[in-house]
N, C-alpha and C positions, 0 to 999 in steps of 0.2 A: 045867239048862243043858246043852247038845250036848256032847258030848268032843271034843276038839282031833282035827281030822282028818274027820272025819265028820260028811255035809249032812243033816240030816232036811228033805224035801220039804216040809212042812206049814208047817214054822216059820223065822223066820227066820235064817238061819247068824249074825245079831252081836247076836240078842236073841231072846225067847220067844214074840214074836206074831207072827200068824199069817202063812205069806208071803202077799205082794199080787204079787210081780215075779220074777217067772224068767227065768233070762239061759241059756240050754240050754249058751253054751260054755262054761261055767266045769266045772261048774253053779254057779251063784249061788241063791241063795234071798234075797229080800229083805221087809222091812213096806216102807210107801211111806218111812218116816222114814231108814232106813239104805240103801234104793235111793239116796233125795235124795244125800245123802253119799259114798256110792259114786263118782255120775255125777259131783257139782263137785268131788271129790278126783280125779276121771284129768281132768276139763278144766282145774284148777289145772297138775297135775303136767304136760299138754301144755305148756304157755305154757313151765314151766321148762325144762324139758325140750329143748323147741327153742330158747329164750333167744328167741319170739317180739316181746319186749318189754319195756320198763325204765321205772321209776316216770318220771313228768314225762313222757311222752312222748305228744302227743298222738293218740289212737284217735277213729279214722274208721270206723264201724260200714256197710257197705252194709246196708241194711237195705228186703228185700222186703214182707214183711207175710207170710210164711210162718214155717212152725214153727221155720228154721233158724236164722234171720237174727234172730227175735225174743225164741229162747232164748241165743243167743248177747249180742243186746243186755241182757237181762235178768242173767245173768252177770257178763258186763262191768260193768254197773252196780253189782250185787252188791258185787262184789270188788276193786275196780279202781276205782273215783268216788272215791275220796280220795286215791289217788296217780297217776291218770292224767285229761288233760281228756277227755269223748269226746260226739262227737257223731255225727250220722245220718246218711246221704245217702239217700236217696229218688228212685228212677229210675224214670219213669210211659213206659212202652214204646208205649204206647197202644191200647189192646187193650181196646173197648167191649165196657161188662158185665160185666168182669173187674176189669180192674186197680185201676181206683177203691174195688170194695171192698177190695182187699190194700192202696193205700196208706191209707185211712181208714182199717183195722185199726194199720198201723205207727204213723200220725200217732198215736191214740189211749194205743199203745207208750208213746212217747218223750214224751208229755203227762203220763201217769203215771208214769213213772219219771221224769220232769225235765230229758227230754234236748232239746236243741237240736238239730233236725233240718232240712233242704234239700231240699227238691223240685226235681227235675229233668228236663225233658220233651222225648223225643224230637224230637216237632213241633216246638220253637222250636231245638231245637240243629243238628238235620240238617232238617227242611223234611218230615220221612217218621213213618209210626205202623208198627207191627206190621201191623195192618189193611190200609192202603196196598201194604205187602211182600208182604206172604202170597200175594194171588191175582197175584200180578207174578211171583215166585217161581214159584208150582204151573206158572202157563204157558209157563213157559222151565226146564226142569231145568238147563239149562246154568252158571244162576244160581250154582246151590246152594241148600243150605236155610237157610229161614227161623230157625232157630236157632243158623247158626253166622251169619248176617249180626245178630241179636241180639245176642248172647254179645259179637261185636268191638267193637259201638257201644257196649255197657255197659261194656264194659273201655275202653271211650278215653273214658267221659265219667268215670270212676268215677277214672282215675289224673290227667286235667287237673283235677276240682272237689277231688281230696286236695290236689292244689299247690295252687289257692287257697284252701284253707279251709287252709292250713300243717300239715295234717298229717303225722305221723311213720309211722305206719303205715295201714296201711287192712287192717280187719277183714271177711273174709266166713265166709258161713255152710257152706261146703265141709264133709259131713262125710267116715266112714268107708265108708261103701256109693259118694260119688262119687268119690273116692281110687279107691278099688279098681277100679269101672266104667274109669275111667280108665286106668290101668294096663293093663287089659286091652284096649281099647281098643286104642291107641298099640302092645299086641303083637300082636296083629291087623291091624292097620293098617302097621306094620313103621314106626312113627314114632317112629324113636330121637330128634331133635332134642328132639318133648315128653315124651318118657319123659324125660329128663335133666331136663327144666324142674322134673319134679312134686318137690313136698316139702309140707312145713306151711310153708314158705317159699316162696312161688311165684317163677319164674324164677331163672338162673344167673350173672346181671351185676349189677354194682351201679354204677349211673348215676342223676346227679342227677336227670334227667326223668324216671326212674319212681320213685314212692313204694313200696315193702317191701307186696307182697300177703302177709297171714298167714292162718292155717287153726285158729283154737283148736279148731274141731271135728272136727279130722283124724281122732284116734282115738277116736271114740264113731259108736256105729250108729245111723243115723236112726231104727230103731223106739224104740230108747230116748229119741232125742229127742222121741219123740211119745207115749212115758210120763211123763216128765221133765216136760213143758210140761201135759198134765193131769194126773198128781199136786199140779203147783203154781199152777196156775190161770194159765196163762198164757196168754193172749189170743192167736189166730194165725189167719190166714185159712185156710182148708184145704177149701171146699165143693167148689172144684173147682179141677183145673191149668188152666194155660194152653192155653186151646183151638186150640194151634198146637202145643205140646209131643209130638202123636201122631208129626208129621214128622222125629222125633229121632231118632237112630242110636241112640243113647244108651239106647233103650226095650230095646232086643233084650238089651245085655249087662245091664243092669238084671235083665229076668223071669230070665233065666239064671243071674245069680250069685246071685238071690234063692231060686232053685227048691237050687240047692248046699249056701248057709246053711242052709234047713229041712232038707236030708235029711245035712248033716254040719254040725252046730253048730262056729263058731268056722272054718270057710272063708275069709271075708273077715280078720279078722286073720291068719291064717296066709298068705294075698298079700299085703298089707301088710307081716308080716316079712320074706317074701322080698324083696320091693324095696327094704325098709332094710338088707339085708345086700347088697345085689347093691349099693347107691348108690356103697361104696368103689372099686368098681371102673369104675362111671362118671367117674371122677375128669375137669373140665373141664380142656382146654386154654387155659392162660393167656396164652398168646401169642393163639391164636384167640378170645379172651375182649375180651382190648386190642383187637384189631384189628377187633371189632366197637364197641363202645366208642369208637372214634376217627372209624369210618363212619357213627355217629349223630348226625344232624342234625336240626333242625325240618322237619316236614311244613310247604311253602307253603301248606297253605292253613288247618289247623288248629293249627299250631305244634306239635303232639306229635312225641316222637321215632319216628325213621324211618329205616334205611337209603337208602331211595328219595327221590323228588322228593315224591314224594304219601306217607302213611299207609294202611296196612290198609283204616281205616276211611273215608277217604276215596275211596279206589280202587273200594271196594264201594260206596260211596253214588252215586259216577258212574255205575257199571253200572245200577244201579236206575233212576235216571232217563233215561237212555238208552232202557231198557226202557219207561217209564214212556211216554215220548215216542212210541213204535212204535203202542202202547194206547190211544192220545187218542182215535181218532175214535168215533163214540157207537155201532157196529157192534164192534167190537172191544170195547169195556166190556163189550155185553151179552152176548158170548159168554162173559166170566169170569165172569158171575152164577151160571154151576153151582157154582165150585168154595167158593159157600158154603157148602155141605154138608159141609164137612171142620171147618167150627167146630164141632166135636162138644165137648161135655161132660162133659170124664173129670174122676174124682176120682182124689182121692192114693191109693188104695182100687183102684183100676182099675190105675194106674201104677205102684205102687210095691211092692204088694203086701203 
């Protein structure tokens, strides 16, 4: 046995066989059996931790059919099926060749594990697919990107289907590499409003119209998640991203803080502490807390909460079809027929590094 204090590389720091798992910040040395242990002992201790959530309370898993969302549901289930009810949501963006096989991956999930799950489809909810977006997008930058007009429409159907489905919280698969991305981000960007937002508790008001977004995978790093998930057999779409995901902002701070972790292990948790130390001093204003709180009304035309006449999500899906409307004539479609060439092919391997 090792002597207290001291890691022999070869073998495992909480037993004698051989390591399978290195974690460079610790250093950790792990078999696959005490990595397992490791990983669901810091994803227990998160939930407590943040007081994420309390037995009886019904968990609304988002669930993509990627490694995040489906170790997270796997977890969940684990730990949490006897004192919480939970079930799925399933959000099909519409994105041919793609997305069908990530949601058949997740349906498959939640068949096995026993979970009751919802499918929920762009097309029928807003009238638009990803597909439709994208070359409407490329040809007006004015728009914005395609990712942040995604991300708004996921988040308004994901907090109106938790009110129907009477959930109590709604689970996504956020880990520590997007936290961090984030963070950085937003200080780049000079966007103290979502700097304040980010926690393992997303948002800073508490209003009956939004359901409690949580983060059980706030502190664990995606490569682990994608040890975690094949050490334990866990089913997960992952051949390739979303072949619109290249147009992200998001890619830039991603290679960046990726390239930081490999040449200083333990980078990314050491911004994450900074930001739980610095959060005291974000402290909200609770007058300006009420007073927005009192300014939120239903959207006319979706009923989600809004300060305005319209929602987010509403507002962007006018512009779209606006745009859309410019584009009808059959001279204008065929000059967007280039911008197929950007459905390119990345893996998580390309992206994520």
């Amino acid at each position: 046995m090792q002597k207290q204090g001291k890691k022999n590389p070869k073998t495992c720091e909480q037993c004698t066989k051989k390591t399978s798992v290195t974690l460079p910040y610790g250093p950790h040395y792990f078999c696959e059996k005490h990595f397992t242990k490791f990983f669901e002992n810091r994803f227990k201790k998160t939930i407590r931790k943040y007081n994420l959530f309390k037995p009886k309370e019904k968990l609304l898993i988002a669930l993509s059919g990627g490694k995040d969302s489906c170790v997270l549901l796997y977890l969940i289930t684990k730990y949490y099926s006897k004192s919480n009810s939970i079930q799925a949501l399933i959000i099909d963006e519409g994105v041919k060749g793609y997305r069908e096989k990530a949601i058949n991956v997740a349906k498959e999930l939640c068949s096995k594990l026993n979970v009751n799950y919802l499918v929920v489809k762009f097309k029928k909810e807003f009238g638009l697919t990803n597909d439709k977006l994208m070359p409407l997008v490329l040809s007006n930058p004015t728009l914005g990107g395609t990712c942040a007009f995604c991300g708004t429409m996921r988040r308004n159907l994901m907090n109106k289907y938790a009110k129907k489905l009477r959930a109590d919280k709604l689970l996504t698969g956020h880990n520590l590499d997007d936290e961090v991305q984030s963070f950085v981000m937003n200080v780049f960007n000079n966007d103290f409003k979502r700097l304040k937002r980010m926690n393992a508790t997303s948002g800073i008001i508490d209003y009956e119209g939004f359901v409690k977004r949580i983060k059980p995978l706030y502190e664990t790093p995606e490569k682990e998640i994608i040890t975690y998930a094949a050490i334990n057999e866990i089913k997960h779409y992952s051949q390739e991203c979303c072949p619109y995901s290249w147009t992200a902002k998001r890619n830039e701070y991603r290679e960046m803080l990726n390239t930081f972790e490999n040449r200083f292990p333990g980078t990314e948790y050491s911004i994450l502490r900074f930001f739980e130390n610095l959060k005291p001093y974000l402290k909200s204003n609770k007058n300006s807390e009420n007073k927005i709180i009192h300014s939120l009304h239903e959207c006319k035309n979706c009923k989600e909460p809004t300060e305005k006449d319209y929602c987010k999500t509403c507002e962007m899906i006018q512009r779209i079809k606006k745009e859309e409307m410019k584009t009808k004539n059959k001279k204008e479609e065929k000059d967007l027929t280039h911008l197929n060439k950007y459905n390119k092919k990345l893996t998580c391997k390309t992206t994520k590094n």
